[in-house]
C-alpha positions as CSV (number, residue, x, y, z in Angstrom):
1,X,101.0,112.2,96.8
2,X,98.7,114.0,99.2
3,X,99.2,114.6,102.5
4,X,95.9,112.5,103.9
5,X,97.4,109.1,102.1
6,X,101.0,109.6,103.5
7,X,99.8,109.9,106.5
8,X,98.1,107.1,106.2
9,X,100.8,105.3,104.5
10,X,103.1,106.2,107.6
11,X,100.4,104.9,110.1
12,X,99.6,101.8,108.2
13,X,103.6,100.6,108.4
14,X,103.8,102.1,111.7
15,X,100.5,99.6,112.7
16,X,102.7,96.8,111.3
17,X,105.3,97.4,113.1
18,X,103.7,97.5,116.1
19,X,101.4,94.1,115.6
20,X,104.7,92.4,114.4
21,X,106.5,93.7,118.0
22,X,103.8,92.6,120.1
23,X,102.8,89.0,118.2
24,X,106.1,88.1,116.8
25,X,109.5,90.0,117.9
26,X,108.2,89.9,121.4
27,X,105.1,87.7,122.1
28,X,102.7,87.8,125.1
29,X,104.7,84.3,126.0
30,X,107.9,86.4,127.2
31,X,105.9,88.0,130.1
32,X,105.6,91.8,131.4
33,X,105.3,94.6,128.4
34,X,108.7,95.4,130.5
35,X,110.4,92.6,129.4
36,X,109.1,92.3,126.2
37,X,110.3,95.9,125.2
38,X,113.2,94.9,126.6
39,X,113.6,91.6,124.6
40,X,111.9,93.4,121.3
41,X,114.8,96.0,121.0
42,X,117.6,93.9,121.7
43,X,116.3,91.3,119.1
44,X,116.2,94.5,116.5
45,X,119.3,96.6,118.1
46,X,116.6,99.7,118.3
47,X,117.3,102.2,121.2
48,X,114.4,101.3,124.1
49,X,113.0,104.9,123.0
50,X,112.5,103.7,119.4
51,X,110.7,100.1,120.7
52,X,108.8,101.6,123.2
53,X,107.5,104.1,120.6
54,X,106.7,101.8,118.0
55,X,105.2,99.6,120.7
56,X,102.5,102.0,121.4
57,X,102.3,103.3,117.9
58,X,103.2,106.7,118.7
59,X,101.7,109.1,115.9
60,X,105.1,111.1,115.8
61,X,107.1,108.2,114.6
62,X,107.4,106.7,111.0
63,X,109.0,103.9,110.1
64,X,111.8,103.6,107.9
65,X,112.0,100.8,105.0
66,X,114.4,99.5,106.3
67,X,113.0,98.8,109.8
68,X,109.7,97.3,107.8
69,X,112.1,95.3,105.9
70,X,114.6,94.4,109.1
71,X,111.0,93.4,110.8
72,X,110.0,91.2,107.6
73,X,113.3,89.3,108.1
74,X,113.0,88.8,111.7
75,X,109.6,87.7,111.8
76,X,108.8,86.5,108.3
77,X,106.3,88.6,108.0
78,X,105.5,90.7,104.8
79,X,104.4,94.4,104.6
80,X,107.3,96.5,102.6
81,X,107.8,93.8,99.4
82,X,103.9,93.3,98.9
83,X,103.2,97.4,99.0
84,X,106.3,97.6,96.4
85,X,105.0,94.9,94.1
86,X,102.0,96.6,93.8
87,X,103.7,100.3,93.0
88,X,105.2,98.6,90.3
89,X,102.3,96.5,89.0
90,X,100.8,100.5,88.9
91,X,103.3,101.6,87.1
92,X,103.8,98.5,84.5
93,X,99.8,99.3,84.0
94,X,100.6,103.4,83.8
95,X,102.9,102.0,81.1
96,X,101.3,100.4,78.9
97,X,98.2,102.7,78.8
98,X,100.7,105.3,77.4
99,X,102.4,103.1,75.0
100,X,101.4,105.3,72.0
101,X,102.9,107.3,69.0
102,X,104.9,109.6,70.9
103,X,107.3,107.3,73.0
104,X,110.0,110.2,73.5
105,X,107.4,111.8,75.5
106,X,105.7,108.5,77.4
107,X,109.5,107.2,77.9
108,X,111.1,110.2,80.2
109,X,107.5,110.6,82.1
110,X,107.7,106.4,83.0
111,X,111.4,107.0,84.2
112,X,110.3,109.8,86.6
113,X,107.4,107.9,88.1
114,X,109.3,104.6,89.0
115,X,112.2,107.4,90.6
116,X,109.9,108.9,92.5
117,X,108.1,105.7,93.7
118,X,111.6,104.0,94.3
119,X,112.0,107.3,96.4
120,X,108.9,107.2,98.3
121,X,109.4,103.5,99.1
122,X,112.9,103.7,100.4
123,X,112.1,106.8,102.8
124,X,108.7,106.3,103.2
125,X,107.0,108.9,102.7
């Protein structure tokens, strides 16, 4: 994968993160950012650092998929579920265009590219 859509991979579920903080962990309702931050990371048991950082979408940070996927079952939200449903509906597709002759080859190269996107999903990068 190249480095421009990782990046923007990183910043898309890091831009989740931080509109499901601000709408849904810890709403506009709750009062001062202060005590939203506050309220955000004991709702997810994140370090104030960690909120705070995904708060203001910090560029540094990237978020794990588990956090997308602790989110999702906080807030009911999807992000992590949808993007992996669509990996695999790419790599169903991959399959079947290389359903051919020479299946020992097609075979091993389909295992390899649902590892690696397994991979990529669960550290996501």
């Amino acid at each position: 994968m190249s480095e421009i859509r990782v990046e923007k991979s990183e910043m898309l579920s890091v831009e989740f993160a931080q509109y499901a903080l601000r709408a849904h962990v810890a709403p506009a309702s709750l009062g001062s950012v202060k005590t939203r931050l506050r309220h955000a990371a004991r709702r997810l048991k994140w370090t104030a650092n960690r909120t705070k950082d995904t708060w203001y979408a910090d560029p540094r940070i990237s978020i794990s998929a588990d956090e997308i996927r602790q989110i999702e079952e906080l807030t009911g939200l999807r992000y992590g579920r949808e993007e992996l449903r669509s990996v695999e509906q790419l790599i169903s597709q991959a399959d079947a265009l290389l359903m051919g002759t020479d299946e020992d080859f097609h075979r091993p190269f389909l295992t390899a590219l649902r590892a690696v996107a397994r991979l990529a999903d669960r550290t996501r990068t």
